[in-house]
Each structure stands twice: as structure tokens, then as C-alpha cells.
C-alpha positions, 0 to 999 in steps of 0.5 A: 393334785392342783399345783400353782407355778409361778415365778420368784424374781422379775419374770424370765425365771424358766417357768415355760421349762417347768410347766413343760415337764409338769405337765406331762402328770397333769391332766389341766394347764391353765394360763391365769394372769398376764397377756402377750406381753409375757413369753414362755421358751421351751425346748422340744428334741431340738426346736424352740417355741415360744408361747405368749397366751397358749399355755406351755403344756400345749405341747403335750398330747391329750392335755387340756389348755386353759386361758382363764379369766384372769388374763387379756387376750389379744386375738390377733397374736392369739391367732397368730400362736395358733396357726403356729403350733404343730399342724397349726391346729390344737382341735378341743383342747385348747379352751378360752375363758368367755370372761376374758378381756380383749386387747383392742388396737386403742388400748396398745397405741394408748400404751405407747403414748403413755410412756412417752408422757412419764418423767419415769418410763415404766419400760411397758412391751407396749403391748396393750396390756395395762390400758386393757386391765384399766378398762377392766376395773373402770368397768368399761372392758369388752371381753371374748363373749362380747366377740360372739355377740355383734349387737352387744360388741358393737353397743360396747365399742361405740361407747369406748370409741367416744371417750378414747377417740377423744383422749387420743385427739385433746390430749395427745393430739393423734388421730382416733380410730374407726368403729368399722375397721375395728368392729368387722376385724374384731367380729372375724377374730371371734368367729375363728376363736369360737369354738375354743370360748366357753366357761373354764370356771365351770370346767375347771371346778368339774376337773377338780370335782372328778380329781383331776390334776390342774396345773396353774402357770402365772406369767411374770414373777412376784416382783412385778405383781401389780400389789406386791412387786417393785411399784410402779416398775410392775405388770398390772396383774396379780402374778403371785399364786393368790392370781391363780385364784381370782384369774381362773374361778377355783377356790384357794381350797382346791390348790394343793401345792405352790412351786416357785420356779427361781434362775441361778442369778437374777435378771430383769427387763425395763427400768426399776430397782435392781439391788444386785444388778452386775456392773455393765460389762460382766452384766454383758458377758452373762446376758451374752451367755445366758442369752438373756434377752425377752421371749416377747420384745427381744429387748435385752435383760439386766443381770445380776447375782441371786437376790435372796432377800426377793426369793425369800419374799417370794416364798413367803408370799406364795406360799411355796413349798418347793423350788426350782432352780434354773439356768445353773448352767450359766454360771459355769466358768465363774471364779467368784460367785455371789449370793445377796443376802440383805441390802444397806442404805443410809446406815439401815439393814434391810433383810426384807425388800424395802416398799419405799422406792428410793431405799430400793433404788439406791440400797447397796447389796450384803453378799455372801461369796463362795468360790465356782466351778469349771466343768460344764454340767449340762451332762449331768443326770442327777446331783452327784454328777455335779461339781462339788461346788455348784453341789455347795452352791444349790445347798446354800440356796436351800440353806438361806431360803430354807425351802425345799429344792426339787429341780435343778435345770443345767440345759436348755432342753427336757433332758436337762433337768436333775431331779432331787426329790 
């Protein structure tokens, strides 16, 4: 079975969690969108890791990982993740798109500088990413097989130093950057990551042809994809399901299944509209709490209520057919929770995020509220041992979303995971 997960809100939704158990049944993990910017935290018998490019599923013996064509690749960082699994070495089973774009040093500082040129900061990790993906579509981008090439890499740098060098001297007045310095970094990085380039479109459709099962992981979530999500405070992929297609090269014929994957409450980083964001000091006591800070950037995450308007697009979006529930655990404590079910601006209902950004920016939230629980369910090992009202809690959620919902996450390890169908 060829099963896609991906997130329904603004990122940060637990995926690395439930790629993590998945991918125990699966033979494939493939990494289809996004790049370093985005982080996945899994707990292992006590140790955290954080995975920005390799997929999650990493950690799992005899599983094959893919970075797929969909995503940008930083090598250094990529490198760096390498060197940092266990023993420091994943001998043949990681495998890298050769079509994968490559994030060069011009492409982060054009990142930075960029932000610091809008009226309205998109809140980029300035990682490089959106530079990386322009030259993509300006068809101007080096990708992983050009790294193996030295003749084509060097023809390719030469001509991008030229417009770039002069972008960063006329318009932002900094210096540019040196042809050698890059292009020797660069050939190194493509020597040591050669042996794990190669075709994964090829690869994965022989995967599929011989039934084997292919678990597809987005980064992100739906509301910072780059057509559907809260324009412009977006990544610059496609992080709904529809990515897994273009970013990887199987056909939508072959996907099986869709889980969408959803936190207890929503958060997000950087700036945009955030409808049922708490106000500022209980948005603090839950950030402190969930420990709600970014996997990549450290940068703290705005919290707020559960958006059934967002998840119940995201669901429509994508396809999904079934949920994950995460961090339920957080809101343990909680005397009054919230579930925001529309948003009303100038006198309007809205029961479906508005496109127009001002709506989206200003709209007040519709709630429907229900009383919490005390007890802590982190012990908890399937749904009756939950409090009767974190039990009602996750019915509503299946109730307005009308979708099924298969886990519930109560813990921040493997172990604490309840399993409803």
C-alpha cells in the first residue's frame, strides 16, 4: 500500500511521530517537498532526533529512504544529518533524487536580504529555500547530478554568479560571492553524497510495480502550501498530497491512501493570519507547555484553539481519509476548551477559510466550547483509558470533521500512541 502523510494546519502538526510508527510496515519512506527549512522530532527509548531532509523512517533497520525530486537539497546540512545518524553512516539505504535542486550559499543570504526589503515580513527560516525553488522554475536551478558532473556544474555556476553577483552589488549593495570557493565546496559535497544519487523516480515505480508498500511524508502542512495555504505567509512548495506526486514521479494511480496528521490545538510560525490564536499569555502557558518551539529555527510557535474550518479544508484538500490526532496530552489541566468552527468578519459567516487576506487576517472565531479534564493520560494504552472528556473531546473532532480518527498521540514517545481502529 502506498500511503501519503501529510499535515493539516501550519506545519509542526506531529508527522515525524506518525511517519516514525509507519514506518515500521512499510518497505519505502520517501521525503517529497520542502527542504532544511522544515524539522521532524521523534522520540526514540529516550533520545530525540531531529530530522530536516532524511526522512524520519531513517531509523528503522532495512528501510529504504528517499529524498525525492520535489524537495531542495542543502548538502552541508544534509551532510551534517548524515554524520549525525547512529554509527554516522546509513550505508545503501538512503537514496537522493539526482533531480533534486541544490541550495547554494547565494540563495540563503538572497533569502535574508529579501526580508529585509518587504513592508510585510513573510517570517522566512532564511534557509534558502524560496530563492532555490525560483531558480527551479526560472529554469536557471543546479540540481544533485549536475554535482557529479564538474564540467556542467562549473558552465551552470559561472552563468548564475553573473545575474546573482550583480543583484547582490546594484541592488543590495553587498558583495558577491566567489566562483572557486563555491564550485570546489560544492564538488566535495558531491563526491561524498554520490553514492546515495541516483534515479528514485525509476526506483520507487519498480517499488510499486513489485508491491511494495511506499510511505510518502510532506514537510509542512496544508495552509503553507504554496497555491492552497495562507498566501503569501507560505512555504514555496506543494505541501498538500497532490506534492507527493510531482515531487516523487509515481502516478496519483499508485497512492492508496491519504492520513492527514492534526495537533490537539493549532500553532504556527512566522507572521500571517492565525483566526484562533490565544491571547498572549495563555498562548505562552501552552507554548511553555507543549514546548512549542520550531525543530529548525528554535523560534517560538504561536498557539491557538483547534481550527475546524483549516483541518476540515485540509481534508477536502487532500483527499484524507483518515486523522491523526497529536499532542492531546497538552491539554490536560484545561477547564474550558474551544473548538473554532467558522469565523465572522464585517457581518459574513465564514465556514470555509477566506482567500481574501484581510478577511483572514481580521475574521473573529465561532467556538464551540465543552469542559476539560484533570488527569494525565500520557499512561493511557487505548481510548477507555482516557478521561470521559478528553474521550468527548476526540468524538467532536471526528463529529465536525466527519472523518475517521485512527490515533491519538498522549506522549511524546512510540509507546504513547493509542490506536482506535
Amino acid at each position: 500500500m502506498n500511503t501519503i502523510i501529510v499535515g493539516t494546519q501550519w506545519g509542526d502538526e506531529g508527522k515525524g511521530k506518525i511517519i516514525d510508527i509507519l514506518s515500521a510496515k512499510v518497505d519505502y519512506i520517501v521525503r517529497y517537498q520542502g527542504g532544511s527549512n522544515a524539522g521532524h522530532t521523534v522520540v526514540v527509548n529516550g533520545k530525540e532526533y531531529v530530522f530536516h531532509l532524511i526522512p524520519s523512517g531513517i531509523l528503522h533497520k532495512g528501510k529504504i529512504c528517499c529524498i525525492g525530486n520535489g524537495v531542495v537539497v542543502d548538502p552541508q546540512a544534509l551532510i551534517k544529518e548524515i554524520k549525525g545518524l547512529p554509527k554516522g553512516d546509513v550505508g545503501n539505504r538512503l537514496k537522493i533524487s539526482s533531480l533534486a535542486h541544490v541550495i547554494l550559499p547565494y540563495h540563503k543570504v538572497l533569502d535574508r536580504l529579501r526580508e529585509t526589503k518587504r513592508t510585510n515580513k513573510i517570517g522566512t527560516t532564511g534557509r534558502g529555500i524560496g530563492p532555490c525553488y525560483s531558480d527551479k522554475i526560472n529554469r536557471c536551478g543546479i540540481r544533485m547530478a549536475d554535482l557529479l558532473n564538474a564540467a556542467v556544474f562549473k558552465e551552470k555556476l559561472k552563468d548564475n554568479l553573473k545575474e546573482k553577483n550583480e543583484i547582490f552589488e546594484k541592488v543590495y549593495k553587498q558583495n558577491g560571492f566567489d566562483f572557486n570557493s563555491i564550485y570546489g565546496e560544492y564538488l566535495d559535497y558531491g563526491k561524498y553524497l554520490s553514492k546515495y544519487i541516483c534515479n528514485v523516480t525509476s526506483l520507487l515505480n519498480k517499488a510499486a510495480s513489485g508491491k511494495k508498500d511506499i510511505l510518502l511524508e510532506g514537510a509542512q502542512g496544508t495552509f503553507l502550501d504554496i497555491d492552497f495555504g495562507s498566501y503569501p505567509f507560505v512555504t514555496s512548495s506543494s505541501a498538500t498530497a497532490g506534492g507527493a506526486c510531482a515531487g516523487t514521479g509515481l502516478s496519483p494511480v499508485k497512492i492508496d491512501k491519504v492520513v492527514g496528521v492534526a495537533k490537539a490545538y493549532t500553532t504556527r510560525v512566522g507572521e500571517g493570519p492565525f483566526p484562533a490564536e490565544f491571547d498572549p499569555s495563555f498562548g505562552e502557558f501552552i507554548r511553555k507547555k507543549g514546548n512549542e518551539f520550531g525543530a529548525t529555527t528554535g523560534r517560538p510557535r504561536r498557539c491557538g484553539w483547534f481550527d475546524s474550518v483549516m483541518v476540515s479544508e485540509s481534508i477536502l484538500l487532500n483527499g484524507i481519509t483518515e486523522l491523526a490526532i497529536m499532542k492531546l496530552d497538552i491539554l490536560n489541566g484545561i477547564k474550558k476548551i474551544k473548538i473554532c468552527t467558522a469565523y465572522k468578519y464585517k457581518g459574513r459567516l465564514f465556514k470555509e477559510f477566506p482567500d481574501d487576506l484581510e478577511a483572514a487576517k481580521f475574521a473573529k472565531p465561532v467556538y464551540k466550547e465543552m469542559p476539560g479534564w484533570e488527569e494525565p493520560i500520557d499512561k493511557a494504552k487505548n481510548f477507555l483509558d482516557l478521561p470521559l472528556n478528553a474521550k468527548k473531546y476526540v468524538s467532536l473532532l471526528r463529529d465536525i470533521l466527519k472523518v475517521k480518527i485512527t490515533m491519538v498521540s498522549v506522549g511524546s514517545s512510540r509507546d504513547n500512541t493509542i490506536f482506535l481502529d
